[in-house]
C-alpha positions in Angstrom: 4.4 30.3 -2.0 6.7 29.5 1.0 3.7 30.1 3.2 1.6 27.3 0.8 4.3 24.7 1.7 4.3 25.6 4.9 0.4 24.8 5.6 1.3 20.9 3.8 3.5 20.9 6.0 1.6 21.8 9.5 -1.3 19.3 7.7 0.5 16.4 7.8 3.0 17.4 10.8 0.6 18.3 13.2 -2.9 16.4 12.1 -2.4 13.7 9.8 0.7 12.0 11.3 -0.7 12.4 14.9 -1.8 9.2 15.2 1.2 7.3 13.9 3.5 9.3 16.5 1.1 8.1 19.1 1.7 4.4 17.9 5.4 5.0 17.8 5.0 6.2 21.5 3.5 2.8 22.3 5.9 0.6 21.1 8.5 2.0 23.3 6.2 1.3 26.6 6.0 -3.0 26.4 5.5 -5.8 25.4 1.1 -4.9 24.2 2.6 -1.5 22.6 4.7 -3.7 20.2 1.8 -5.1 18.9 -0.3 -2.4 18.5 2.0 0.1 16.6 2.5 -2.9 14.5 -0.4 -3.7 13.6 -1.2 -1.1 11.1 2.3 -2.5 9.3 0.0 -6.2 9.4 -3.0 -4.9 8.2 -1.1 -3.9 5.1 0.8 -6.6 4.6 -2.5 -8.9 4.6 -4.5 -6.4 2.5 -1.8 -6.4 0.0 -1.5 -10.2 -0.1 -4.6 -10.6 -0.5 -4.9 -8.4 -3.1 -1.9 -10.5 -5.3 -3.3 -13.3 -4.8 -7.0 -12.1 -6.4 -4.9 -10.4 -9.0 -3.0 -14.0 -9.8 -6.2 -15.2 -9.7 -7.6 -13.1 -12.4 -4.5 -13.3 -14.6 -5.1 -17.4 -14.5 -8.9 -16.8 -15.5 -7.7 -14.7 -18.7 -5.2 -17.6 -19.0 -7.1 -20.5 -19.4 -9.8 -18.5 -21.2 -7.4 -17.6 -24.1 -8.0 -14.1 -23.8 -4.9 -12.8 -23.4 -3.0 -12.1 -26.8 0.5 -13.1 -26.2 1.6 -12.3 -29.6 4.6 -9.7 -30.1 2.9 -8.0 -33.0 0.3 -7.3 -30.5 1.3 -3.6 -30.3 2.1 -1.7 -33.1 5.3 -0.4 -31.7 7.1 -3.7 -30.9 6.8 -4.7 -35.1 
């Protein structure tokens, strides 16, 4: 089992996490590094916005279409 945990752990150690200790390597080295090994962080943040704001947008649809049922009786455990 020990040996099973130890594989995860050379996975993400040694292959999977490469890349982001190669960022981390170029922040340290100026000004361009900065914004590189950031930019991953970014792409996130604008993927996720992006994302809430399509949700929001989809909630408001449902909204204004009176689909959503409001109600508290809605579920049978909140009675």
């Amino acid at each position: 089992m020990k040996a099973f945990f130890e594989a995860i752990q050379s996975l993400f150690v040694d292959f999977l996490f490469k890349p982001l200790d190669w960022l981390r390597s170029l922040e340290i080295d100026g000004y361009w590094g900065w914004w590189l090994a950031n930019a991953v962080s970014w792409t996130m943040i604008i993927v996720c916005i992006k994302y809430m704001v399509y949700w929001c947008k989809e909630l408001q649809k449902h909204q204004d279409n009176n689909e959503e049922n409001q109600d508290t009786t809605a579920h049978s455990f909140l009675k």
